[in-house]
C-alpha positions in Angstrom: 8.7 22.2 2.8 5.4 20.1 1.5 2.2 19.8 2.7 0.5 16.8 3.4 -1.7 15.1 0.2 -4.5 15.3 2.7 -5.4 18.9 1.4 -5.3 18.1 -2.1 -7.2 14.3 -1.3 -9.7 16.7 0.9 -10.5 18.7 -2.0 -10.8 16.0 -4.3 -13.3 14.6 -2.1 -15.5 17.7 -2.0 -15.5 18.1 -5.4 -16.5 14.5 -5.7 -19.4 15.2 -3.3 -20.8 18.1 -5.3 -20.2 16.5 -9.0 -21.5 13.0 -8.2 -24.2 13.9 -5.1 -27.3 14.4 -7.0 -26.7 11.4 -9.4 -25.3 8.8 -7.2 -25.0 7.9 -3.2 -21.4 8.9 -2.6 -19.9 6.8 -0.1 -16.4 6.3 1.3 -15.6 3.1 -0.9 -16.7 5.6 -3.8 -14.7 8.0 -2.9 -11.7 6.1 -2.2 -11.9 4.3 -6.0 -12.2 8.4 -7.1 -9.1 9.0 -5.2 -7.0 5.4 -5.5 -6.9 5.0 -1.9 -7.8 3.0 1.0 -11.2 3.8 2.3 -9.2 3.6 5.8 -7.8 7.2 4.1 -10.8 8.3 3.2 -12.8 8.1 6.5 -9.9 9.6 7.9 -10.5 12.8 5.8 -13.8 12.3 6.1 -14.1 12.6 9.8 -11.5 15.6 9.6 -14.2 17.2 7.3 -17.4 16.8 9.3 -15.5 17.7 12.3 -15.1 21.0 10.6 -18.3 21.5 9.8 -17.8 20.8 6.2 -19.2 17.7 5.1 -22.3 15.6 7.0 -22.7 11.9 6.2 -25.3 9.8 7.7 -26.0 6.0 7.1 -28.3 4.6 5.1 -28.7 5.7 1.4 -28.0 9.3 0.9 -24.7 9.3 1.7 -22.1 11.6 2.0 -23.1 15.2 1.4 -21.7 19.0 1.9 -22.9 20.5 5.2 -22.0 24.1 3.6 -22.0 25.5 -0.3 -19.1 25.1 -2.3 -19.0 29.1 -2.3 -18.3 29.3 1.2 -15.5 26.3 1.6 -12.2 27.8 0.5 -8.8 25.5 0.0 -8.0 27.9 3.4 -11.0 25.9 5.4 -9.8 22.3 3.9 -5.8 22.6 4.8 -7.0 23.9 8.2 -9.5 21.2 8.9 -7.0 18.2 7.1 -3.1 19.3 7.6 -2.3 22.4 9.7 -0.3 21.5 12.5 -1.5 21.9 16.2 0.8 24.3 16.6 -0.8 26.8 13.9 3.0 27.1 11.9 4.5 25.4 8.8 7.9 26.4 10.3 9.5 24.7 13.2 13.0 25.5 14.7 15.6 23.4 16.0 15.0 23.5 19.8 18.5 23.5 21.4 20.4 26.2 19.8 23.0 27.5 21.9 22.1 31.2 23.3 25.7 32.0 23.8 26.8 31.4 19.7 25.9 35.0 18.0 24.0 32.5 15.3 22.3 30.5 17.3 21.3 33.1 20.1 20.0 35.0 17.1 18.4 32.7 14.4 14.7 32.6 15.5 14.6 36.4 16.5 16.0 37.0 12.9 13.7 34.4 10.8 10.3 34.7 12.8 8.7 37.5 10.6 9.9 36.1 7.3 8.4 33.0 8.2 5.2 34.6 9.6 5.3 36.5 6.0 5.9 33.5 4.4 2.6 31.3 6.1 0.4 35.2 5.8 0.9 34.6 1.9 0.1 30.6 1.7 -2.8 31.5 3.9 -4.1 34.2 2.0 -3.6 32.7 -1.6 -5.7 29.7 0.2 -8.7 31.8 1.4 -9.0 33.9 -1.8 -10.0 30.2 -3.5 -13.7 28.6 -3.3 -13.9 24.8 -4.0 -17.0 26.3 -6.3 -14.0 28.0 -8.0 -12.1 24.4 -8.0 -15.3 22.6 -8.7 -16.4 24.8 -12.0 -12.8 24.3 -13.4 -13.1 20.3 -13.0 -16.4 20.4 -14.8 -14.9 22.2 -17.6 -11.8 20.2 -18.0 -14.1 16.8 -17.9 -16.5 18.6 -20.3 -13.6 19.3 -23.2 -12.3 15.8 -22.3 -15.7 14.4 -22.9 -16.1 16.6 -26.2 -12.7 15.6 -27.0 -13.4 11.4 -27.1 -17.1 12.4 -28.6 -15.4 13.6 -31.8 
């Protein structure tokens, strides 16, 4: 199983937004030289986001900026804005098992509430983390790098 690199791109971008935004316009080429991707990829994200309610972006020279505080975006909000499925579930079943084979009559009935367990936990781990939480720890690790080539 893998998720998409669209939550992880998605909250690179965010954090991008809040570390840059009040030295800088920060525009979609900007971001996507941040990110080493297209700017395609970026607007992508980008629309996914303001759809959301998490990002606004108007044109002219302000650029791209959060619609909400860091505090109150958690990696939960990002995955379900960028990657979860339409259908609401990492797990998908094979659609044609036969109902007459003990197995295959069986399999879903048997798996569904691990599964469901299984997505509960992701979900949860997901919400209990703020991108202020994400953000803090990426201005502390470019800090010490900073103080690192300083000495």
């Amino acid at each position: 199983m893998q998720i998409t690199s669209r939550l992880t791109m998605a909250a690179h971008m965010v954090c991008a937004i809040d570390y840059f935004g009040d030295k800088l316009p920060v525009t979609s080429t900007f971001l996507a030289g941040s990110l080493g991707t297209s700017p395609v990829m970026v607007r992508t994200i980008m629309g996914m986001l303001k759809q959301a309610g998490i990002i606004s972006s108007s044109k002219g020279k302000s650029g791209i900026t959060l619609a909400r505080p860091l505090e109150d975006i958690s990696l939960l909000d990002l995955w379900r804005a960028v990657d979860q499925t339409e259908a609401k579930s990492l797990f998908h079943f094979h659609e044609a098992p036969c109902p007459q084979c003990p197995v295959g009559g069986n399999i879903h009935a048997a798996l569904d509430g691990h599964l469901e367990a299984a997505q509960r936990a992701l979900e949860d781990q997901l919400a209990a983390v703020s991108l202020e939480e994400v953000e803090a720890e990426v201005r502390r690790r470019a800090d010490a790098g900073a103080a690192r080539q300083g000495a």
